[in-house]
Structure formats: structure tokens, C-alpha cells
C-alpha positions as CSV (number, residue, x, y, z in Angstrom):
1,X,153.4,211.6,-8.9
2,X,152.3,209.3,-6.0
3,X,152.3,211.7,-3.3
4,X,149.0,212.6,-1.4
5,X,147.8,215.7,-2.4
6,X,147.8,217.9,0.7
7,X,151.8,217.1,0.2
8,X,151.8,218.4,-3.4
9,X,150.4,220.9,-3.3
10,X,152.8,222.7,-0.8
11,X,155.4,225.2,-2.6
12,X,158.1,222.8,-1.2
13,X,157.2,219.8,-2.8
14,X,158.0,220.4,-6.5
15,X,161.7,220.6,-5.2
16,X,162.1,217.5,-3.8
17,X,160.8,216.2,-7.6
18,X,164.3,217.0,-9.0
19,X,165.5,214.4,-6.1
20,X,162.7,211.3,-7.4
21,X,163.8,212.0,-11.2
22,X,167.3,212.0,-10.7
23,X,166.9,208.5,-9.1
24,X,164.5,207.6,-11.9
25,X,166.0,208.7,-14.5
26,X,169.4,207.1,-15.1
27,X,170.6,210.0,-17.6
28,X,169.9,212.9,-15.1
29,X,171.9,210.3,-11.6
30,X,175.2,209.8,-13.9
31,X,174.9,213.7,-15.0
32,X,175.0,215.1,-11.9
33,X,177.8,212.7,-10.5
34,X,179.5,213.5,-13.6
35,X,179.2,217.5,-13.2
36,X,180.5,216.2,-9.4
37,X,183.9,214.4,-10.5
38,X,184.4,217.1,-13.3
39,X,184.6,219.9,-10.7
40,X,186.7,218.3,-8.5
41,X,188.7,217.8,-11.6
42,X,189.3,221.3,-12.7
43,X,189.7,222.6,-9.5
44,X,192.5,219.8,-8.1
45,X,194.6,221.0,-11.5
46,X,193.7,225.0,-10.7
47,X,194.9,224.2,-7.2
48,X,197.7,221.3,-7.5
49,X,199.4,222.2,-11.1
50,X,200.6,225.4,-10.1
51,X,202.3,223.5,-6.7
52,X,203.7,220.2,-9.1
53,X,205.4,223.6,-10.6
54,X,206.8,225.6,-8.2
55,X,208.3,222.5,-6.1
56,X,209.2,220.4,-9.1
57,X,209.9,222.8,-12.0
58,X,211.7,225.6,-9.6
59,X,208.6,227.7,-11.5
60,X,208.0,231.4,-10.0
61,X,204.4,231.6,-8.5
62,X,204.0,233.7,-12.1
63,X,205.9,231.3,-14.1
64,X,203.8,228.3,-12.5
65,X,200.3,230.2,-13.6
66,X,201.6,231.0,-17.1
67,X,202.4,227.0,-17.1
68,X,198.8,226.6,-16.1
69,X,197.6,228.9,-19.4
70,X,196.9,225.6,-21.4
71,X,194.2,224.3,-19.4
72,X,192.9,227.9,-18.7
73,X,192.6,228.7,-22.1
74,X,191.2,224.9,-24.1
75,X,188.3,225.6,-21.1
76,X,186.8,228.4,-21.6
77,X,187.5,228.0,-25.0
78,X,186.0,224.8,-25.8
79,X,183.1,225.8,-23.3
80,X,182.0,227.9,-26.5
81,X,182.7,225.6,-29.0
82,X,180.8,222.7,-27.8
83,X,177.7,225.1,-27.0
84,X,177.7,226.3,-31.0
85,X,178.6,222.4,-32.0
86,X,175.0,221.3,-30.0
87,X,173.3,224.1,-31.4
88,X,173.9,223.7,-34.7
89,X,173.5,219.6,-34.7
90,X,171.4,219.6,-32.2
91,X,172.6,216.3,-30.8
92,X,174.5,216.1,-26.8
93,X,175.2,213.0,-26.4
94,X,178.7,212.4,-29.2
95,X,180.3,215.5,-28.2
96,X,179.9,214.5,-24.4
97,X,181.5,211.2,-25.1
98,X,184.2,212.9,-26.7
99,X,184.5,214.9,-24.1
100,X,184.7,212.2,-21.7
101,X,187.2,210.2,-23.2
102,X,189.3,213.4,-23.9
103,X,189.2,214.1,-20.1
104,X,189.9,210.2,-19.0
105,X,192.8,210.3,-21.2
106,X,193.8,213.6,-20.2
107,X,193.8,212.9,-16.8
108,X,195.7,209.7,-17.3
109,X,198.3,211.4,-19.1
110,X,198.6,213.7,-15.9
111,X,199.2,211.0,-13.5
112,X,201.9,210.0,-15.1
113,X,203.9,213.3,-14.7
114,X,206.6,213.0,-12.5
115,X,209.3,215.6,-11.3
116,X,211.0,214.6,-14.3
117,X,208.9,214.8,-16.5
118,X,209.1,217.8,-19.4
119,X,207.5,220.9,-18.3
120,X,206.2,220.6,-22.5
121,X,204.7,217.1,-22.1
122,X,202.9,218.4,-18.5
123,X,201.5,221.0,-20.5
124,X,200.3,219.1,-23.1
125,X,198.6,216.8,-21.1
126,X,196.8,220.0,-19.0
127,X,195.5,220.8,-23.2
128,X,194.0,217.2,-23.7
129,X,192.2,217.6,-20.8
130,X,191.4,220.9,-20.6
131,X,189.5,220.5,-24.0
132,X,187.5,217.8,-22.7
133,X,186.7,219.6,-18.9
134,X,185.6,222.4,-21.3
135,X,183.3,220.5,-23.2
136,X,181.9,219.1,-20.1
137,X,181.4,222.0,-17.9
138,X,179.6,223.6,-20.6
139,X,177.9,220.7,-22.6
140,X,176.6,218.7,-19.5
141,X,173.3,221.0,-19.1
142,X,172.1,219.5,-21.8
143,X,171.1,216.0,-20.1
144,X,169.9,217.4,-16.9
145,X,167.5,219.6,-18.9
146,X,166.2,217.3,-21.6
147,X,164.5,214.6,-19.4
148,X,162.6,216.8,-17.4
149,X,159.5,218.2,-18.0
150,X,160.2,222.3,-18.3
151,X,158.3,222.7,-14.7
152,X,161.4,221.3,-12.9
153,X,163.9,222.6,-15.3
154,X,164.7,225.4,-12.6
155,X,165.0,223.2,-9.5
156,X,167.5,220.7,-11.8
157,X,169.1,223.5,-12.7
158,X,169.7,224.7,-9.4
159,X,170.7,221.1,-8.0
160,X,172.9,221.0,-10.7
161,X,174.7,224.5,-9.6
162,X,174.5,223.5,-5.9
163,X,176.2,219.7,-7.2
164,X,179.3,221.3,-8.9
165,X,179.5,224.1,-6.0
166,X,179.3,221.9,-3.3
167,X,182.0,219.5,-5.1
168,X,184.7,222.0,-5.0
169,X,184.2,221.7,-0.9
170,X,186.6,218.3,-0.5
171,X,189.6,219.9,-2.7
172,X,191.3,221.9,-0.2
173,X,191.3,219.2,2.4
174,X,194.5,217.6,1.3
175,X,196.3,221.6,1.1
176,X,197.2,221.5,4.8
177,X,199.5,218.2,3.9
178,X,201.9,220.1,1.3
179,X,202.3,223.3,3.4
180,X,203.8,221.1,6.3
181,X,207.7,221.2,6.7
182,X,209.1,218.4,8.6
């Protein structure tokens, strides 16, 4: 580092690193935006789907969350999956572009759902991308880890938390727009 020493050596220092090798390290910058937009992702369809539903469908609120079961289940489910497949071939980077291109299609698929559209295909579409949030959410700890030296593992790891926390912050905002009745 380039820092004068009286500034490194304070305990505060070595947390501000994680903010220099994110901006030097093009791998670490595009994984934290990443973990950023794939947040905001899953937490528009937890939050949305179940509304597209109820006001399109004529779902139940308990039908609407059974409807939402897809991209419940290929989550979690894939979250596991993906952390065996990088284990065992000990390679992130394919199974991240899979995922990536699963959840672009996936959510391409989803903006084409209209209130006409078959409460199957809407489903299906929540499965594509469901699989490739999955895959994401669990796989993407991977690239923030393997740059850094293991000193700063903990602050990147804790950026990266704070990143897909703080993400789910702008979601609601648009809420107060649907529950209007004029």
C-alpha cells in the first residue's frame, strides 16, 4: 500500500483496503454490483410476483405464494448445487456465466408476462430464473474471495453482506404506487 504509515497502522485502515481493491481489481467492482442487481432481483419477484397474481390471476394471497413456489424452490435449491459443482471442479467462473445468462433470460422471459399470459408460462419463467438467482446468490463469493489476499477476506466479506443488504433498500419504494386507489 501507498499510504503513510501512521495511517496504516490504525485498526481502521485495513477496512477501507476492501474499498482500493474493489476499484483495482475489475473482478471484485463487477462482483459486488452484480451481488447488487441480483438482490434487487429476487426481492422485486418475492415482492411483485405474488401482486402480478392476486390482481391479474384473481390468485388468493395463498394461491399467489404457492404460484411463487418455483422460484422459491430452483433457489435454494440450486444455491446447493452450484456450491457442490465448485467444489468438486474447482472452477467459478463457467457456472457463474451460466448463471448469468440463465438469470438475463429468465428475467426477459418475465417481462414479457402480461395479464394474459398463462399462469404455467409465468411460472416457468420464475424456474429459469430462479435457477440462475440461485446459482448467483450462492456462487458469487467465490470472486470476491479469490483476489484478495486472506487478510481482507473478512472486510470483503462483510462489504459483500452490507452490498446485497443494503440493495434490498430501493425495492419497496415503488409499493406505495400499487396500493393507491384512484
Amino acid at each position: 500500500s501507498h499510504a503513510p504509515q501512521f495511517l496504516t497502522e490504525t485498526p481502521i485502515f485495513r477496512y477501507f483496503q476492501i474499498f482500493v481493491a474493489a476499484f483495482v481489481n475489475i473482478n471484485l467492482l463487477c462482483e459486488y454490483v452484480g451481488v447488487d442487481h441480483i438482490s434487487q432481483f429476487c426481492l422485486c419477484f418475492a415482492d411483485y410476483l405474488p401482486l402480478y397474481y392476486q390482481a391479474c390471476k384473481d390468485a388468493s394471497p395463498l394461491a399467489s405464494g404457492v404460484d411463487l413456489l418455483s422460484l422459491c424452490f430452483s433457489t435454494g435449491s440450486m444455491s446447493i448445487i452450484i456450491g457442490a459443482s465448485i467444489t468438486i471442479t474447482k472452477r467459478y467462473r463457467p457456472q457463474l456465466w451460466l448463471a448469468w445468462c440463465l438469470v438475463l433470460i429468465g428475467v426477459a422471459l418475465l417481462s414479457t408476462v402480461k395479464e394474459n399470459t398463462s399462469r404455467g408460462a409465468s411460472i416457468g419463467y420464475q424456474l429459469l430464473a430462479g435457477v440462475g438467482i440461485g446459482m448467483v446468490y450462492a456462487g458469487s463469493y467465490f470472486p470476491v474471495l479469490a483476489p484478495l489476499p486472506v487478510a481482507l477476506n473478512a472486510p470483503a466479506l462483510a462489504f459483500f453482506v452490507f452490498v446485497r443488504s443494503f440493495a434490498q433498500v430501493s425495492v419497496p419504494f415503488p409499493g406505495p404506487s400499487f396500493a393507491r386507489r384512484d
